[in-house]
C-alpha positions, 0 to 999 in steps of 0.5 A: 873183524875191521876197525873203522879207527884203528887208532881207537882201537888200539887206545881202548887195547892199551887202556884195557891192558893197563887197567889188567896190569894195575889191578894185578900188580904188586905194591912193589910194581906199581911204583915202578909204574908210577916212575915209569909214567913220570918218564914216559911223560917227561919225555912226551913233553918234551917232544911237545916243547920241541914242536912248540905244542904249547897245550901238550907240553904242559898237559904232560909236565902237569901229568908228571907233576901230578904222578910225582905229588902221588909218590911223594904223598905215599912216602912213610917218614915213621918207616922210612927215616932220613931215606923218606926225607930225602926222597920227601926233597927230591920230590919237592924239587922236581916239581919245582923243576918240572914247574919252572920247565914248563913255564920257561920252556927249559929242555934241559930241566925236562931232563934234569928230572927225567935224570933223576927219576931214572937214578930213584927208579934204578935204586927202586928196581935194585931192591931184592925181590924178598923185601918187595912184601915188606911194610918198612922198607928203603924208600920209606913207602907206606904202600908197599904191605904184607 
């Protein structure tokens, strides 16, 4: 079998893979996706403000933006206490960041925030996996069930 646009072929393959992975994936996992996705698009953005592709530097600050307004809205302040707190501002300020990055074309806040979700999915990834079932957990989630 040939592909006429391999690079097409190779999309559809991803997006096929990705669906197949998000359908099977634990609550626990797919936060780890969600914060993998805000990186993976910080630093596409960041490859973008480089070249100067005004156009897809902020539609992939807008995508991170977006990725992280879905964690923050799944935090869970009754389960999570000060920890969802917290995270609740971190989240805020990332945004605000990733806002000011894209409209002053700022590396350095690009990765100030890559920073900081990489520090969040490092704390993330630590929890054991005997607490990945849990409805309360350390973070504060309200996706993450029996």
């Amino acid at each position: 079998m040939t592909y006429s646009n391999p690079r097409a072929a190779l999309s559809q393959y991803k997006q096929s893979s990705l669906q197949t992975e998000v359908s099977a994936a634990s609550p626990h996992r797919l936060i780890q996706m969600l914060m993998g996705g805000v990186l993976e698009k910080i630093a596409t953005a960041r490859g973008h403000m480089e070249r100067g592709d005004t156009q897809e530097k902020g539609r992939n600050i807008g995508w991170a933006i977006s990725i992280i307004s879905s964690l923050h809205q799944s935090l869970d302040f009754e389960q999570g206490g000060e920890i969802a707190g917290n995270l609740e501002a971190l989240y805020d300020y990332m945004i605000r960041q990733l806002t000011q990055a894209n409209l002053s074309n700022s590396i350095e806040k690009l990765d100030e925030v890559a920073d900081l979700m990489r520090d969040i999915k490092a704390g993330w990834d630590e929890i054991p996996a005997s607490y990945h079932h849990r409805t309360a957990n350390s973070a504060g989630a309200s996706y993450v069930t029996a």
